[in-house]
C-alpha atoms as one frame of an Amber mdcrd trajectory, in Angstrom:
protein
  -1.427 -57.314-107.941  -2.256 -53.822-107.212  -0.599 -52.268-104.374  -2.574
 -50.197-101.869  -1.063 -48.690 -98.981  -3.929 -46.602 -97.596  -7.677 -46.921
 -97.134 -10.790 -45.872 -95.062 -13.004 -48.318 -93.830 -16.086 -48.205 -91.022
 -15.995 -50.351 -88.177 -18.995 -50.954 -85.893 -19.578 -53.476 -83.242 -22.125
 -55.401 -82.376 -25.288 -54.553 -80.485 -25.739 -56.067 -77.433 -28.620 -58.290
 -77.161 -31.728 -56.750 -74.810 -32.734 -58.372 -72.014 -35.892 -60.559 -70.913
 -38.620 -60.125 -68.961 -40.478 -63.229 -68.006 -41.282 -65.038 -65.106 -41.150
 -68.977 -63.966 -44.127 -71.089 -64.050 -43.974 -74.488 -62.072 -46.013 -76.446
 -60.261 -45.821 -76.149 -56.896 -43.816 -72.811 -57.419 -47.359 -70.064 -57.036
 -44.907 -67.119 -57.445 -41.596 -67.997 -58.696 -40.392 -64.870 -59.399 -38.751
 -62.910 -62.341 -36.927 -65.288 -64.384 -35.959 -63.186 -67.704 -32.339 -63.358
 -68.765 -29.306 -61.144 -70.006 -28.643 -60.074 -73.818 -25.592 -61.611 -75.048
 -22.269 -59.568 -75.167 -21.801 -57.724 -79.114 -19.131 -59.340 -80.942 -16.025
 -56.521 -81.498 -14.216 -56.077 -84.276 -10.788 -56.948 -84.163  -7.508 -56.281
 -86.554  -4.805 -59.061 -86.818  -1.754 -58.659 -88.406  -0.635 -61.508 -91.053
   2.358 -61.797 -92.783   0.218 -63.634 -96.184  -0.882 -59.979 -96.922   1.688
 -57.298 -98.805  -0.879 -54.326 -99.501  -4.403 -52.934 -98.490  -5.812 -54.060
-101.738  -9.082 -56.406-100.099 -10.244 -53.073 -98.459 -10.153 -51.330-101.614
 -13.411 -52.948-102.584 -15.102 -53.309 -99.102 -15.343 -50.675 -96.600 -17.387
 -51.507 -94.201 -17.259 -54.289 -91.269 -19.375 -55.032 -88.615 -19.742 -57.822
 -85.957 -22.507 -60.535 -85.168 -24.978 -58.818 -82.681 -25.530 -59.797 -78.941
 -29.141 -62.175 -78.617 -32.007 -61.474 -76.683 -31.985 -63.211 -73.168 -34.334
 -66.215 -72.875 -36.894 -67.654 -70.236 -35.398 -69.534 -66.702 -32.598 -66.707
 -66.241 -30.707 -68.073 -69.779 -28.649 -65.403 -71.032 -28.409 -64.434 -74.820
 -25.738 -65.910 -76.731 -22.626 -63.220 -77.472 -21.772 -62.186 -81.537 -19.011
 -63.556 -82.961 -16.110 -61.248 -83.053 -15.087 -60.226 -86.856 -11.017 -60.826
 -87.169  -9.928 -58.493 -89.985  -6.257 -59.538 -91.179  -4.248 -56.829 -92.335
  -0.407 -56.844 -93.411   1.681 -56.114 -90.669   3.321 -52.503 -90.752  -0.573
 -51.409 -90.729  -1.298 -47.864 -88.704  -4.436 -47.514 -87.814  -6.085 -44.399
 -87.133  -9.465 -42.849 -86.204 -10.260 -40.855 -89.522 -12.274 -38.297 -87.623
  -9.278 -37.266 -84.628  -6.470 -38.683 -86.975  -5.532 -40.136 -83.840  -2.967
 -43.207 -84.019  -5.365 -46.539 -82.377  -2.452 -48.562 -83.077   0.786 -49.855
 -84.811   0.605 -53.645 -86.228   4.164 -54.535 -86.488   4.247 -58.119 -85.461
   2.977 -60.992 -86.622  -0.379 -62.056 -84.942  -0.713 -58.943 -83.300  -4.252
 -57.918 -82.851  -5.927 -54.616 -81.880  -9.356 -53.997 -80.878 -11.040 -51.247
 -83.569 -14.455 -51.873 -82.427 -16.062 -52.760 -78.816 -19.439 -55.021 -78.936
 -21.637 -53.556 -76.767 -23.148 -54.955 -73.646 -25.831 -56.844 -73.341 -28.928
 -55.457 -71.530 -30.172 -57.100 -67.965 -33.015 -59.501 -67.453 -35.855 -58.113
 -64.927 -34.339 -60.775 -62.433 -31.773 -58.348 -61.681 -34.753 -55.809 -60.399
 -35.951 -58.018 -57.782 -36.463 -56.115 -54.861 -38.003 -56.491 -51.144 -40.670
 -53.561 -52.810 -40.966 -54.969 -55.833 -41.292 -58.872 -56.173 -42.446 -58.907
 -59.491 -40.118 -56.760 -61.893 -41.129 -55.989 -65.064 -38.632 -54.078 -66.568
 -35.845 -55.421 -68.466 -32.890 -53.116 -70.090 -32.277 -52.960 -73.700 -28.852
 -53.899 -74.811 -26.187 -51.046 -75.944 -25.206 -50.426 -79.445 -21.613 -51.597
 -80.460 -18.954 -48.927 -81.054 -18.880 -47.488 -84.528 -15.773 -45.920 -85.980
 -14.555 -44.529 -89.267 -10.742 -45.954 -89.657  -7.592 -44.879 -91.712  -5.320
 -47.527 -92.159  -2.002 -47.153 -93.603   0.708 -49.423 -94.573   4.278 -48.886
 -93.443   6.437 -51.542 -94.971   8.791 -52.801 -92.383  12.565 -52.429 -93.931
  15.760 -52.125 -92.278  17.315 -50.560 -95.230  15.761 -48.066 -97.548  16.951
 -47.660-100.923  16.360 -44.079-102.253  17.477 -41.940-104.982  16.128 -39.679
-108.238  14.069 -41.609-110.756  16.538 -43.672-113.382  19.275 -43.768-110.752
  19.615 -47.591-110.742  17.783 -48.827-107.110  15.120 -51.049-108.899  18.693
 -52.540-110.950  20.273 -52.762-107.518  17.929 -54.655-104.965  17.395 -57.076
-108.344  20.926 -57.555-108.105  21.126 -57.846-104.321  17.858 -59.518-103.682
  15.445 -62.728-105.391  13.179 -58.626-105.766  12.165 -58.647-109.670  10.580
 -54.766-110.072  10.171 -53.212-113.750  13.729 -52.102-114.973  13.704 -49.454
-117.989  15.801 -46.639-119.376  12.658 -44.181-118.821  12.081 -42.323-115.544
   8.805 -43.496-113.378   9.689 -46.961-114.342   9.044 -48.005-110.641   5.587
 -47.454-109.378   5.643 -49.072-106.084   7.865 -49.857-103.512   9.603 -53.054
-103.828  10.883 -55.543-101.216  14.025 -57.558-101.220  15.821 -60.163 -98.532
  19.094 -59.756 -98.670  20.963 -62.852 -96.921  24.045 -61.427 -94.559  27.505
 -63.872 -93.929  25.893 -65.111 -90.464  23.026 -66.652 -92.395  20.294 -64.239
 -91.541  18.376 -61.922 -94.444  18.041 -57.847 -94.032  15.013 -56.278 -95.726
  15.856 -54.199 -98.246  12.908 -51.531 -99.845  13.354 -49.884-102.718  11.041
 -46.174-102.695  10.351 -45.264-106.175   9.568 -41.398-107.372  11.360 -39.207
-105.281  12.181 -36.020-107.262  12.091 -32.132-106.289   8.582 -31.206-104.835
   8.198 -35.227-104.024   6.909 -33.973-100.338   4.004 -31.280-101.426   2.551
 -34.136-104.255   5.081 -33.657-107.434   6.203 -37.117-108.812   5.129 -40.453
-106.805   7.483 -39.970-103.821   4.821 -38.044-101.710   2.491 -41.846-101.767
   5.697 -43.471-100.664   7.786 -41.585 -98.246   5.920 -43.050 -95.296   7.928
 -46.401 -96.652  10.667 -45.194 -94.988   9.928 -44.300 -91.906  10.353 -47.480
 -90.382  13.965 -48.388 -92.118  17.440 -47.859 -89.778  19.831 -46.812 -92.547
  19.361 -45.027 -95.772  21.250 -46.054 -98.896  20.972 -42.807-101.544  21.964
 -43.509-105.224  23.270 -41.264-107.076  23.984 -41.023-111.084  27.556 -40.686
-111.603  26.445 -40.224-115.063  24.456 -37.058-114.643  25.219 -33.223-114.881
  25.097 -32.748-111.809  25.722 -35.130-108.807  25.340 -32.833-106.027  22.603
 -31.031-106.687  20.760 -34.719-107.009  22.236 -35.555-103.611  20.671 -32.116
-102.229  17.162 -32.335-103.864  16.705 -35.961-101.793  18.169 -34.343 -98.737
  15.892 -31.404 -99.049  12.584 -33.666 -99.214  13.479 -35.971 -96.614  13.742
 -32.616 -94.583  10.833 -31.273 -95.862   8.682 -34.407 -95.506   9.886 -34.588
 -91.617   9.482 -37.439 -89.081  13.054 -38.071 -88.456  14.362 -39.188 -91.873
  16.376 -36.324 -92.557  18.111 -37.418 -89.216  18.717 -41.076 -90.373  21.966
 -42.298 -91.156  22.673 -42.788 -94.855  25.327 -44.410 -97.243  25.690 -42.728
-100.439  26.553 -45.157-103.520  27.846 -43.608-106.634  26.063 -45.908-109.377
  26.776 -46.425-112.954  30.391 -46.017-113.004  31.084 -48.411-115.590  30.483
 -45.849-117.923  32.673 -43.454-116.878  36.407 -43.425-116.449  38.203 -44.172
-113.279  39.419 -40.424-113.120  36.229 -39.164-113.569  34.572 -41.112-110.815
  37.301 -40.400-108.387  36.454 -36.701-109.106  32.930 -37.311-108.218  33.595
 -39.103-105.008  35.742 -36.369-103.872  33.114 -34.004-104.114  30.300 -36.256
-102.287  32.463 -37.599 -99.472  32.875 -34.371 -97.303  28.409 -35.047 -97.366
  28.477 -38.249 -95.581  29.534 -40.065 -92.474  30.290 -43.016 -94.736  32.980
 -43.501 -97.005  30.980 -42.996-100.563  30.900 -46.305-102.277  31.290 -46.531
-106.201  29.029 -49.703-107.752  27.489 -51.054-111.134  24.840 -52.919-109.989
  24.777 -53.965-113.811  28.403 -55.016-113.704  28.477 -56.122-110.364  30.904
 -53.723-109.342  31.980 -52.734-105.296  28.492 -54.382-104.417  30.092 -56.320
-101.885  32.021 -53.344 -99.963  28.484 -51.526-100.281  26.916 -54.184 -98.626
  29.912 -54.589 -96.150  29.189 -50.980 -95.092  25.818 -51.730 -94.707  26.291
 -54.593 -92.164  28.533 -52.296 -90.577  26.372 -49.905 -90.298  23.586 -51.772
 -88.985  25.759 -53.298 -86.347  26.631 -49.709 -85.158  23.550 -49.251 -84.585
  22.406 -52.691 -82.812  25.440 -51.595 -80.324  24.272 -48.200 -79.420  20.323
 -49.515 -79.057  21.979 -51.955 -76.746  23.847 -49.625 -74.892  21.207 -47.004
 -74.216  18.834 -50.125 -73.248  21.628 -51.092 -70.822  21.986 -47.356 -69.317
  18.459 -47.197 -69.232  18.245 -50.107 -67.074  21.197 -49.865 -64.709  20.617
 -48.867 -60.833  23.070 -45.831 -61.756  21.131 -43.749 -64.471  18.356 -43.843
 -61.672  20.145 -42.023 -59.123  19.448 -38.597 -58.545  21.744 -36.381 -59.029
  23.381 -33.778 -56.693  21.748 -30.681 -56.860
């Protein structure tokens, strides 16, 4: 299955149905009056979020959506029927945004969650609405208005706790297939990930974290070098930050500061995020060696740097022990500023 994170599509509403002019005819009724009905009501176009959908791909092929129409109003004051409304499903984590204003329309992030793209317009009146003491035979009737038409960017944002990040060939595809039932392409070649991959990891308590692994970050990654540029958006959404690192490379360091340079560069908070850094590979180097390494990466993050073989299957549970503390940390300080938020105190006015 291809993966597609980001199309255009047109919306457009449906018309609203025009209304009627006609008048009743019955015996013993010698002017009845204006008896035209209302056009129906345009059907709009509506996005729904489903969790059967992992990419864009459907709207790679068809890009454009519209709604049943409104119908005409009938004879003896019957009003039109209304168009169906058109229920697009999308994954949820979709963005939607007017293409034209690049304005956000709205964020899809639960299951079921809908959001109206497209309005159906109204339907137009009957001449029995112009009935007047000067005019007692109306015979004007309104058309009905066009539905709203729209030109939409949609995005996908997958919706991780934990992001798994790192130069190409530093071992996350090895690692969330290791920690997660996730089976992405492993090779000894860089680029061997093209898309993100997801993972459920289960914790103690029985529950599963979601785990995404972003492939093709390297130097540039932000400005369009290497994939990470298509996939940085991935991790916008995620809470904590796990950054793998080659032990076995020149260079350690300078990897660690050409991720931390992009995730600056590329903006929206992720610099900011709090990360774990994990020291991969160490199998095959000497225990000397990799202390040296860790000493020199440490004083760079908030974490205590943990040392793993995903291969061997080594310190992957004290990784993932930091991780669940970690996450925890941060449940108790969302909680807390809810709590402050919410308490008669942080609403008093201060003393001037």
């Amino acid at each position: 299955m291809r993966f597609i994170d980001h199309v255009e599509i047109q919306v457009q509403g449906g018309d609203g149905g025009d209304g009627m002019v006609a008048f009743r005819r019955e015996k013993y009724v010698p002017a009845g009056g204006p008896a035209g009905g209302n056009g129906g009501h345009g059907g709009s176009v509506i996005l729904r979020a489903t969790p059967q959908l992992q990419t864009l791909l459907d709207f790679h092929y068809v890009h454009l959506f519209a709604a049943e129409k409104g119908q005409r109003g009938g004879p003896k004051n019957l009003t039109g029927a209304s168009g169906q409304d058109l229920i697009i499903e999308v994954p949820y984590g979709t963005v939607a945004y007017e293409a034209d204003t690049d304005v956000i329309m709205g964020d899809l992030t639960q299951p079921g969650q809908t959001l109206v793209v497209a309005q159906g317009g109204k339907g137009g009146l009957g001449n029995k609405h112009f009935l007047s003491n000067r005019n007692r035979a109306p015979e004007r009737a309104l058309p009905g208005l066009p539905g709203e038409v729209r030109s939409l960017r949609l995005e996908l944002k997958l919706l991780a706790e934990v992001g798994i990040i790192g130069l190409p060939n530093a071992g996350k595809s090895t690692l969330i297939s290791v920690l997660s039932a996730a089976r992405p392409k492993i090779a000894d070649y860089p680029f061997t990930t093209l898309v993100p991959n997801l993972g459920v990891v289960p914790r103690g308590d029985g529950d599963g974290v979601v785990f995404a692994d972003i492939p093709g970050l390297i130097a540039g990654a932000h400005t369009g070098l290497g994939l990470g540029h298509e996939f940085l958006r991935h991790i916008e959404r995620t809470r904590l930050l796990v950054h793998v690192i080659d032990a076995t490379q020149p260079n350690p360091m300078e990897a660690l500061a050409v991720i931390q340079q992009e995730l600056h560069a590329y903006g929206h908070g992720l610099s900011e995020r709090p990360q774990i850094v994990a020291l991969s590979k160490i199998d095959a180097l000497d225990a000397a060696t990799v202390a040296e390494v860790r000493s020199h990466l440490q004083p760079t993050s908030l974490f205590p740097v943990q040392c793993i073989s995903a291969v061997s299957q080594l310190g992957l549970d004290r990784l993932l022990q930091t991780v669940w503390d970690g996450l925890d940390t941060l449940n108790a300080r969302e909680e807390f500023s809810l709590a402050n938020e919410s308490s008669p105190l942080s609403q008093t006015p201060s003393c001037q």
